[in-house]
Every structure is written in structure tokens, then in C-alpha cells.
C-alpha positions in Angstrom: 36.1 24.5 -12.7 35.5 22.8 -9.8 33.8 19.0 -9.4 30.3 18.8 -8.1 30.3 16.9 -4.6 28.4 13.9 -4.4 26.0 13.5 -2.0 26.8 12.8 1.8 23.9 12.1 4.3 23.6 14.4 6.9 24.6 12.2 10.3 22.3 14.4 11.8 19.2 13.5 9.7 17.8 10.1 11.0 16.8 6.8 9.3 13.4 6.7 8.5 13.4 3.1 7.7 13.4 1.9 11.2 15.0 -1.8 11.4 12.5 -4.4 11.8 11.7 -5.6 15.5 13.1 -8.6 16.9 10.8 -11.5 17.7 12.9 -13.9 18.7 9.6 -16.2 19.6 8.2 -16.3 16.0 11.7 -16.3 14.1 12.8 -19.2 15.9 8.9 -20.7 14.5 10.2 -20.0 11.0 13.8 -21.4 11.4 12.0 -24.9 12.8 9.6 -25.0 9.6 12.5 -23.9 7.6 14.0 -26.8 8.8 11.4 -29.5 8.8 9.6 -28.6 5.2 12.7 -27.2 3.7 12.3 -25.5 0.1 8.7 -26.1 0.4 8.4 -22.4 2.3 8.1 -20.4 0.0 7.7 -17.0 2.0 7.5 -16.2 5.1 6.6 -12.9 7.2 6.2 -11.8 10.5 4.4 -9.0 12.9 6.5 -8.7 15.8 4.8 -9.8 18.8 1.4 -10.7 16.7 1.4 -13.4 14.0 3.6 -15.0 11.6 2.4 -15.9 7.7 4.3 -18.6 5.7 3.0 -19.6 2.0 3.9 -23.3 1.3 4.0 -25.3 -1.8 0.7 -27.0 -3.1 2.6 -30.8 -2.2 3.5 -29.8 0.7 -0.2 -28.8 2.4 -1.1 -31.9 4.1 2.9 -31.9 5.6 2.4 -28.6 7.0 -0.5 -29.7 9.3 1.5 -32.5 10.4 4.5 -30.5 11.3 2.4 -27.6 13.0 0.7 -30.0 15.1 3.1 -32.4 16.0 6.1 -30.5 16.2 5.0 -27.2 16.8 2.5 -27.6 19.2 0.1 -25.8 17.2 -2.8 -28.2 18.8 -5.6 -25.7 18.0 -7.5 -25.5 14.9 -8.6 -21.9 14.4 -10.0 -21.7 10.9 -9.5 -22.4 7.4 -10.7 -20.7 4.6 -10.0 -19.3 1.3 -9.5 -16.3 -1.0 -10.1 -14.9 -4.8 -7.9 -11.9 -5.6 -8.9 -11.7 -8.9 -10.2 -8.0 -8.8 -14.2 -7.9 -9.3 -15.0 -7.7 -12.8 -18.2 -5.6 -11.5 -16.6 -2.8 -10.0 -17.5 -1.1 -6.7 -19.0 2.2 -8.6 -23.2 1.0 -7.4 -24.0 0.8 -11.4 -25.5 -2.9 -10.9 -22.5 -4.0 -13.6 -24.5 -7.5 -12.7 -28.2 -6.4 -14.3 -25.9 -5.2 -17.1 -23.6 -8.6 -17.7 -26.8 -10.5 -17.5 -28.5 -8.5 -20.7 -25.5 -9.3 -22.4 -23.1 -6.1 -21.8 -19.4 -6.5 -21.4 -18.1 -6.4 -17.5 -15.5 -4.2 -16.6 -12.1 -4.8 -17.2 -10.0 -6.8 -14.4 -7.2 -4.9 -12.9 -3.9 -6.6 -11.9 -4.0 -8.8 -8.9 -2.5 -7.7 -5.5 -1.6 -10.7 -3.1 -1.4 -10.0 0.5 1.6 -10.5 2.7 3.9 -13.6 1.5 2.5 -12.7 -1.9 1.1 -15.3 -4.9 0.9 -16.9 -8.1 -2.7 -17.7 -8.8 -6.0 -16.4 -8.2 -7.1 -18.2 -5.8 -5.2 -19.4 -2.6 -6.7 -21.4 0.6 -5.2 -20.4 3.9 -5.6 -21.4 7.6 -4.6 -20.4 11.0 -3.0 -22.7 14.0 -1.9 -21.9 17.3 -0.1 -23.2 20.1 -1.7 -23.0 23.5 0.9 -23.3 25.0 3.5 -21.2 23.6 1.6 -18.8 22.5 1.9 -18.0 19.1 -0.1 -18.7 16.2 0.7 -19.3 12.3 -1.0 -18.2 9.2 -0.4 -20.4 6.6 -1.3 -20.0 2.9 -1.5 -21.7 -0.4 -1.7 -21.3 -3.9 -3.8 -23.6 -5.8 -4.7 -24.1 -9.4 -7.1 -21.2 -11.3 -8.6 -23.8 -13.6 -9.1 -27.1 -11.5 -8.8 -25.5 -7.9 -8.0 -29.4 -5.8 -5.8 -29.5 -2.5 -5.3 -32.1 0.0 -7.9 -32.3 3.3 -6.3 -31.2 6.8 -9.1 -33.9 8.1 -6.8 -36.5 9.5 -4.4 -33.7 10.8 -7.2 -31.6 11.9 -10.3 -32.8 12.4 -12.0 -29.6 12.7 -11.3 -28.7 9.2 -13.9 -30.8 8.2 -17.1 -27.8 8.2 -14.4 -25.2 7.1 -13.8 -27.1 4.2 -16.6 -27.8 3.4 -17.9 -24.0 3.1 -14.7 -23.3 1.1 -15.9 -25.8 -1.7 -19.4 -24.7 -1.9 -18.4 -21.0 -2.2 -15.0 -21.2 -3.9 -15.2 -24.0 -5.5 -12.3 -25.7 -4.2 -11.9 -29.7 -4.1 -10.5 -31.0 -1.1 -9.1 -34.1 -2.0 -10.0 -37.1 0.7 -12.4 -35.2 2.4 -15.3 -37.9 3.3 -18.2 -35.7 2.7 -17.7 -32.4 0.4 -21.2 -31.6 0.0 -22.7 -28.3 0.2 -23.3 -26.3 3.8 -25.9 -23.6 2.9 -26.9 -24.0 -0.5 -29.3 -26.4 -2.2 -27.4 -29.5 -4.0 -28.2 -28.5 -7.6 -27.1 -25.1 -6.8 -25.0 -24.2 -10.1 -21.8 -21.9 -9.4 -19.7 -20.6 -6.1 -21.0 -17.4 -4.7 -17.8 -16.1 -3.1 -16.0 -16.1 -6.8 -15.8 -12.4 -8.2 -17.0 -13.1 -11.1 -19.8 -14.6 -9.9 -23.1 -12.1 -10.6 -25.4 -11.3 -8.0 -28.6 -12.4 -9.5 -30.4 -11.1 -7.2 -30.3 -7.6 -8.2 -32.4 -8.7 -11.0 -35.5 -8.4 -8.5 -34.7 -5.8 -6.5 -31.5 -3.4 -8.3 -28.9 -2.6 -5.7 -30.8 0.5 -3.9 -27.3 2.4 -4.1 -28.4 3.5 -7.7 -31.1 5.9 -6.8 -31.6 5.9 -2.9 -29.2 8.9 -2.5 -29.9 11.3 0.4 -28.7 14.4 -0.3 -26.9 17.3 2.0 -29.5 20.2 3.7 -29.9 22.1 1.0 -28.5 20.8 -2.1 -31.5 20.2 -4.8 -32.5 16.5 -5.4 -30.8 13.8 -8.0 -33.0 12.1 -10.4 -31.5 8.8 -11.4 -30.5 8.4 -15.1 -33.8 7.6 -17.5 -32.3 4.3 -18.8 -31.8 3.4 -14.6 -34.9 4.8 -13.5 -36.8 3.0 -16.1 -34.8 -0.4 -14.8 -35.7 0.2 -11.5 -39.6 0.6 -12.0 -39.2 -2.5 -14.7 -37.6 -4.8 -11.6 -40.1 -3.2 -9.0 -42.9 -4.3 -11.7 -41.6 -7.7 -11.9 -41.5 -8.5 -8.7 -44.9 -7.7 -7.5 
């Protein structure tokens, strides 16, 4: 009886995994925030010869402006934003889950949430891009901020043109800005109750007109023609009813 060999790689078969490519530019833009905000990076990652992401703690936001602009060079304000990755409760499927949810149905169970590069711990996360004219680079930076009382710190007095950005970020997010001088709302009436970017947040508007992906189906030459469920079709001339 003879052992079985174990498994050699062939030298001759190459390494898919292709090592990363250097970017000495961008990885020296890590080391330096490493450096200055310390354990307050919490990832980093980077696209060789494009852009670099770094997630930093909650405490630390206001910091990171300082230390992009002022020791960084990152002079330019590019945007700033934010992002819900809870996964729709609605679906993508063209049923009008929000008609449904607002007669009282159940919406669709959440799936598990993805977060993008440097990853995540809550739902929702603010993030913003620098750059440095000079150097030319630029740094995404990201966030995570509480789920239940969403509240960061303004980039105002870093930044001043955060001020609009963050502004549009608490009207559709729902996102406090803490010292920002005037968080009022950019498009949307004052009284307006609720933050249309959220995923949970139903489209009301379907209620007057349903979303046309339910029976405005155009079929391939030759295949016979669809006729919408009764229940849909009778919701559709219902809304069309309603809103003449």
C-alpha cells in the first residue's frame, strides 16, 4: 500500500490572484492619515492610480476635514452626501409593494445589508470626497452614523461648501448635522413629514398614478398579449378614476 501524495502546484500553472498594484502616491496618503488620526481609521482601500476610500470613526469626522485640508492639501470640496443600505423593503419586482403597504399589507422582507468598499456597521453612513489640486489625488471618506438618532458633526468651518450638501442630506436622509447654522429643508415644503431618499420610505405617489411597469408591457412580434392580473387591473382603473 502506498501513501497518497499530497497536492503540489504545478510551477507551470500561474497565479490567478495577481498581487495588488503599487501606488505609491495614495499609500503614502494612507500612511500620513494613519499617522495623524491614528486608530480613528478604521479601513482603508485603494484603486491604484484612481481613488482611495478610508472609513473613520463617528468622533473623529470633523478631524478628518481638518487634516485633509490642512495637511493634505485636499483644498477642494467635491461633495458630500449620504447612503441607506438597508435593502428596500419594496422590492424591485414592479408589483407597487407601496399601494400595497399603504392598504395595510406586510412589505417584503429586508435582506442582509451589503456595505461597499471599507465596509460598515449601520445602515446608514455619510461620506464625502476631497481632492488635492495640486497633488492630484482625491479621498473618499466615509462614516457610520447612528440608525436610530442619525447626528454627525458639520464640515462648515472646514469646508464651507458643505453647507448645501448638507443640507440636502438632512432633508432626504434625515441626518442632523450638528452646528450647522441653517439645516432647513432645500426642495421640500417645511411641514414636509418623512425623508424621501430612506428605503423604507413609500412612494405615495403611486397611489394616483400605479407604477406603469405593472401593465404597460410591450410584448415581442408575435407573442399574444398579457392581461394584467384582475385584482391589478381593477387597481389601476380605481387610481385612473381617482385622479380625474
Amino acid at each position: 500500500m502506498t501513501d497518497t501524495p499530497s497536492e503540489v502546484p504545478d510551477p507551470e500553472v500561474p497565479d490567478t490572484e495577481a498581487a495588488p498594484e503599487p501606488d505609491p502616491l495614495r499609500e503614502g496618503v494612507v500612511e500620513r492619515l494613519r499617522a495623524e488620526l491614528g486608530d480613528a481609521v478604521l479601513a482603508t482601500h485603494i484603486a491604484p492610480g484612481d481613488d482611495v476610500w478610508v472609513r473613520v470613526s463617528l468622533a473623529s469626522w470633523r478631524e478628518t476635514a481638518a487634516v485633509a485640508k490642512h495637511n493634505l492639501g485636499c483644498t477642494y470640496f467635491d461633495f458630500l452626501s449620504a447612503i441607506d443600505w438597508l435593502p428596500s423593503p419594496f422590492g424591485r419586482d414592479m408589483d407597487s409593494q407601496e399601494d400595497l403597504v399603504v392598504h395595510g399589507a406586510d412589505p417584503k422582507p429586508t435582506g442582509e445589508i451589503e456595505w461597499g468598499v471599507t465596509g460598515g456597521t449601520t445602515r446608514f453612513q455619510v461620506f464625502a470626497r476631497v481632492e488635492s489640486p495640486t497633488e492630484g489625488y482625491g479621498i473618499t471618506f466615509k462614516v457610520d452614523v447612528d440608525d436610530d438618532a442619525p447626528t454627525i458633526d458639520t464640515w462648515i468651518p472646514v469646508y464651507v461648501g458643505a453647507d448645501w450638501h448638507e443640507r440636502e442630506a438632512f432633508e432626504m436622509y434625515g441626518i442632523t448635522f450638528v452646528g450647522h447654522p441653517n439645516l432647513k429643508n432645500l426642495y421640500l415644503p417645511g411641514a414636509f413629514e418623512g425623508n424621501p431618499l430612506r428605503k423604507d420610505f413609500p412612494l405615495l405617489a403611486r397611489r394616483v398614478k400605479p407604477w406603469p411597469g405593472i401593465v404597460d408591457v410591450e410584448q415581442m412580434p408575435g407573442e399574444p398579449a398579457l392581461e394584467p392580473p384582475a385584482d391589478e387591473a381593477e387597481a389601476v382603473v380605481a387610481a385612473e378614476e381617482a385622479a380625474e
